[in-house]
C-alpha positions, 0 to 999 in steps of 0.5 A: 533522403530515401526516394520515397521522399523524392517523388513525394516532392515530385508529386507535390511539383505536379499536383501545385502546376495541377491546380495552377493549370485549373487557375489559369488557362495556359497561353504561353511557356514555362521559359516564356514565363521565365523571360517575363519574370526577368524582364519585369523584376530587372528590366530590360536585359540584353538576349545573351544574358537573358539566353544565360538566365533562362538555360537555353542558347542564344538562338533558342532565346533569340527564336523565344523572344521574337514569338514573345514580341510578335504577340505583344508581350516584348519589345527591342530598345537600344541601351542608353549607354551604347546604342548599337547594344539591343536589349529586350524589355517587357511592354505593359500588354506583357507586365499585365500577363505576368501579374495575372499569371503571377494571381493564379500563381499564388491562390493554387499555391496558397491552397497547398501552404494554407495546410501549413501553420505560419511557423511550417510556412517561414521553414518551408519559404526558407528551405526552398531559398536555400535550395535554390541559392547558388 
């Protein structure tokens, strides 16, 4: 791959958050936004392993989640199994956020993909999973 090749994909990274920015007015952060989507899609998680997912420290998600909680967006329940063990869990002022983020999300990135017929679509899906697997 010739580097060429990489600040085009750098360039499309850019111009898609472009678009998204003039969807969607920005409230929150990119890892804000990262906590939402693992809380609506698992669940309520515990902070360590929301710290793990997210790539930050345990305080850094402590200090995140506190702000995300003071705004509405999260609350702290105690798991069923052990009651000593606090977990964080999206509220639906939070899940009402994501999903209207999530709408923004997909009109400035359908703008890009609807350039691609469905074949080039499929490809595209398939590539950008296989890069982010593990």
């Amino acid at each position: 791959m010739e580097s060429r090749d990489i600040v085009d994909f750098i360039e499309l990274v850019r111009n898609v958050n472009k678009a998204l920015r003039k969807e969607w007015d920005f409230q929150i952060s990119g890892p804000q936004l990262v906590l939402l989507r693992l809380l609506k899609n698992n669940g309520p998680m515990r902070m360590s392993d929301l710290a793990e997912e997210v790539g930050i420290s345990f305080s850094g998600a402590t200090n995140l989640g506190n702000r995300m909680m003071k705004d509405g967006y999260l609350e702290r329940i105690h798991s069923e199994k052990d009651r000593r063990v606090v977990m964080l869990a999206i509220t639906q002022k939070g899940s009402d956020f994501y999903e209207s983020f999530s709408g923004a999300r997909d009109k400035a990135l359908g703008s890009f993909l609807d350039k691609l017929t469905e074949e080039e679509k499929n490809e595209f899906i398939r590539l950008s999973r296989k890069m982010l697997a593990d």
